[in-house]
N, C-alpha and C positions, 0 to 999 in steps of 0.2 A: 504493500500500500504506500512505502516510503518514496519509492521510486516513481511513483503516476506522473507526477510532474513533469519530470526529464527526460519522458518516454514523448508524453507530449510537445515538447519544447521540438523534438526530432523529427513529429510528424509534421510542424507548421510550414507553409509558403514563406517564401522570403517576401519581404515588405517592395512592392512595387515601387521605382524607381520616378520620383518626380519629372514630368515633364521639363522643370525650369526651377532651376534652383528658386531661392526668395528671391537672391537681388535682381535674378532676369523678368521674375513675375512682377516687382515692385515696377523696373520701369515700363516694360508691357503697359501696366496700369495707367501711370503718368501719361504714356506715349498717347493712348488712347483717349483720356482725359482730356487732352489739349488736342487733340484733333475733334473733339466732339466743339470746342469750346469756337476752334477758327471755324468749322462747319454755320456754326449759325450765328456768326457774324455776317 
């Protein structure tokens, strides 16, 4: 029963791989943000 844990730990998927780290999503963000802003000027 001590071991359930670590048995499990073995059967999990690796954590899928972000598209875009933070800092590339942060400016994505920004980028889009000010093209929204010159659009409706």
């Amino acid at each position: 029963m001590g071991d359930k844990g670590s048995k499990d730990k073995a059967g999990r998927e690796e954590k899928k791989k972000a598209k875009h780290s933070l800092k590339e999503k942060r400016k994505l963000k920004q980028e889009k943000k000010n093209n929204i802003n010159v659009t409706t000027i």
